[in-house]
Residue, then its C-alpha position, 0 to 999 in steps of 0.5 A: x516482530x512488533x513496530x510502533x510508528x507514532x508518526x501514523x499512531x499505529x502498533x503492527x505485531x507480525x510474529x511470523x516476520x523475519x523483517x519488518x521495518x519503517x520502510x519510508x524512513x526519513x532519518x539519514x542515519x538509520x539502515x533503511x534509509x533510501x537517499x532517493x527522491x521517491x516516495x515509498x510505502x509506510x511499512x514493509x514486512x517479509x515473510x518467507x513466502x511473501x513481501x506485505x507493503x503497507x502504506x497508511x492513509x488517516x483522514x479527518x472526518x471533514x476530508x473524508x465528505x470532501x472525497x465523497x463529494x467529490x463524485x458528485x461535481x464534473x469540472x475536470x480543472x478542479x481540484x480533487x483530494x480522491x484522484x491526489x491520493x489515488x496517485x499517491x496510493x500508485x506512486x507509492x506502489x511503483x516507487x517501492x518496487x523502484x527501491x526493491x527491484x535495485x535492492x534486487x529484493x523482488x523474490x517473492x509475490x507482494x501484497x500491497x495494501x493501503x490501510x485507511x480510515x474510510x468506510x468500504x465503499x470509499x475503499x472499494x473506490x481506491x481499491x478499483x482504481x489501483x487494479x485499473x492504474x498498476x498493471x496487474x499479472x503480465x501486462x502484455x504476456x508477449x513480452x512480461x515473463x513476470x508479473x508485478x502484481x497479481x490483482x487479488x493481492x491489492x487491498x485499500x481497507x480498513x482495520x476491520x476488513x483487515x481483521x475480516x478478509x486479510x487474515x483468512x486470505x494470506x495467513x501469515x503475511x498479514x497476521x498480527 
């Protein structure tokens, strides 16, 4: 199944899909179409063995340096673009879930990743701080007789470590 979203510039081809679509669709009329004051993820595709979420990130060069200089000031009042989107990278995350779990469409394992234009040590930034903000495996075996997401199926990268790492990890739920 191929989908081209013009609004982010991006063409993803997953053959394997049995449904891939816009999920944060902003059209009242299309089926997909949520009505909820939530945020969502970009993309979702799913397979039979597993659900990919794919939220889209595209900054300019500029914001880019902004982010990275951001670990060099210490004024917790100030404004920083990095901790913005790395709760809007997790909102984005537990909204979705909100969405699925009432659509009763949580049935299979979720990969989420966060496709951007950063370099990877700006990725592996993100990529920390989402294991550390989204409880991973069963948060407190206890009481969690499920999991809401397993720690290796997070990933904030870019086009080349998608190609390099995500396709050899997950086969058919991010190929294309």
């Amino acid at each position: 199944m191929r989908l081209d979203l013009t609004e982010e510039r991006v063409r993803m081809d997953f053959p394997n899909a049995r449904a891939l679509y816009k999920f944060d669709e902003r059209d009242r009329l299309s089926p997909t179409f949520h009505g909820a004051p939530m945020k969502a993820v970009d993309v979702l595709a799913e397979f039979p063995t597993c659900q990919l979420w794919i939220e889209i990130k595209e900054y300019t060069p500029e914001e880019i340096q902004e982010m990275k200089a951001e670990r060099d000031r210490g004024n917790p009042n100030e404004y920083h673009l990095k901790t913005w989107l790395t709760n809007n990278f997790k909102f984005k995350f537990r909204d979705t879930f909100l969405y699925r779990f009432c659509e009763e469409k949580i049935d299979l394992p979720i990969v989420y990743v966060c496709f951007t234009n950063f370099d990877s040590a700006l990725n592996s930034f993100f990529r920390s701080q989402l294991r550390i903000l989204l409880p991973t495996g069963r948060a407190n075996p206890r009481r969690w007789n499920k999991e809401l997401i397993a720690k290796d199926r997070i990933f904030v990268v870019d086009q080349d470590a998608w190609k390099r790492s995500l396709e050899a990890k997950f086969g058919e739920c991010v190929r294309y």
